[in-house]
N, C-alpha and C positions, 0 to 999 in steps of 0.2 A: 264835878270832875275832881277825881285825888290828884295829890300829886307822888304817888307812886311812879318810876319810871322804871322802864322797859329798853331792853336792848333788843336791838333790832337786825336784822342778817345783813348782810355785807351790801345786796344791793338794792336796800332801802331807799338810799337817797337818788341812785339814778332811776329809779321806779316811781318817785316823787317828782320828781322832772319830767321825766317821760307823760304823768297824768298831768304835770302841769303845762307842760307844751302843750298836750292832746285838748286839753279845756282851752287853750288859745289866751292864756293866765300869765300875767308877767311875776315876777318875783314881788316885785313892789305891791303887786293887787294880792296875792297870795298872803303875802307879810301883812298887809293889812284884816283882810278874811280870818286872819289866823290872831291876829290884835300881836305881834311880833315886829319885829325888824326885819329889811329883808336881807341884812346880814344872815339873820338867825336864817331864816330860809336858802339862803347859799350856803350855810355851813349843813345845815340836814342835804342839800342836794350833793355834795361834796364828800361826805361821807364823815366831815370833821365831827358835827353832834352825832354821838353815839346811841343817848339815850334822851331821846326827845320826850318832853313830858307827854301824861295821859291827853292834857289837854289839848295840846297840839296834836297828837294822832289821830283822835277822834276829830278836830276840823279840820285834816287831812281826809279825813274818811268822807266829813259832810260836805268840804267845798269841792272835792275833786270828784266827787261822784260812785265813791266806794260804797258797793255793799257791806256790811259786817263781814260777813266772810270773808271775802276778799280784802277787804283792811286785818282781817285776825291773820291771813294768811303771808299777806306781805310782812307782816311785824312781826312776826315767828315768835315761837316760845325764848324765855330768859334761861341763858347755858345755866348751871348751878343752884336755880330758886325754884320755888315749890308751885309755879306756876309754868303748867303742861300744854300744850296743845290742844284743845277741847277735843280733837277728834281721840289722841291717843290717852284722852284719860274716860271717855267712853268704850273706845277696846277694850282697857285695862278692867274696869267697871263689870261689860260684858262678860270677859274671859270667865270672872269669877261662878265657882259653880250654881250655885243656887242664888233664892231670889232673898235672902236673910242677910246673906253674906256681902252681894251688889248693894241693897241700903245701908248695908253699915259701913261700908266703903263713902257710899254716896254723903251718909252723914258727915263724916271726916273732912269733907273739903272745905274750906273756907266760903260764907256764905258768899262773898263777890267772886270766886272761882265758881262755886254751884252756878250762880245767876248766870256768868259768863258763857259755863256750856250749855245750860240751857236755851238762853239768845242764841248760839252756834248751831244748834240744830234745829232749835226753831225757824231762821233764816235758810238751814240746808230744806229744811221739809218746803218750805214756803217758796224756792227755788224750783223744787220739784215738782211741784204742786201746775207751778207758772209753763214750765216746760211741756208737762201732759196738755195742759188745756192751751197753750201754743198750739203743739202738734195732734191736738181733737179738732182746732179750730182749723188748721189748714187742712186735715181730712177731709172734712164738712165741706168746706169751701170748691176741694178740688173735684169732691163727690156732687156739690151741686153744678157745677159748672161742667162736670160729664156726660150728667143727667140730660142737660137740654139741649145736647149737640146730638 
């Protein structure tokens, strides 16, 4: 994990709280999960840490029970730096005309920004993937259990 850090949108830290109440997680077990103090953890819920390391978001993500997406979404892009929102740097990508122009584009990003949105849509597909065969399986379900009444 770098120690590149990330700012985060306003209601980072009570969205931290809120998953960590929801886990039934005290600060102190959290601070611990996180190898931290659980200062440092009042001060992310509090709003006082601004820019909480990679490291900590990402056990943010794995002990609260965030999917990548939803951890990339809560932690928003950084105002002023050259790191985008993976959704709006695949629009951007898209928009472009032809398929020459989208890889040269694509070449351009930094390889941990590439990696980035690829993991982002790989997890978006993989979500959608889960949802179709959810709702095949409650078809099936509801179709066989109409079947033999």
């Amino acid at each position: 994990m770098d120690s590149v850090k990330r700012e985060v949108l306003p209601t980072f830290g009570a969205e931290v709280r809120r998953l960590r109440l929801r886990s039934k997680m005290s600060q102190e077990k959290l601070a611990e999960k996180l190898s931290v103090s659980r200062e440092t953890v009042s001060d992310i819920e509090r709003g006082v840490t601004k820019r909480p390391g990679d490291d900590i978001l990402e056990g943010i993500e794995i002990h609260l029970g965030l999917t990548r997406l939803q951890a990339h979404e809560l932690m928003g892009a950084v105002p002023g730096s050259d790191q985008e929102d993976p959704s709006a740097i695949l629009l951007r990508i898209a928009a472009l005309p032809d398929h020459a122009s989208r890889m040269a584009e694509w070449a351009k990003l930094p390889d941990q920004l590439r990696l980035a949105v690829y993991q982002w849509s790989q997890d978006l597909l993989l979500d959608a993937a889960l949802r179709v065969r959810e709702s095949s399986l409650q078809t099936n379900h509801h179709q066989a259990n109409g079947a033999g009444h």
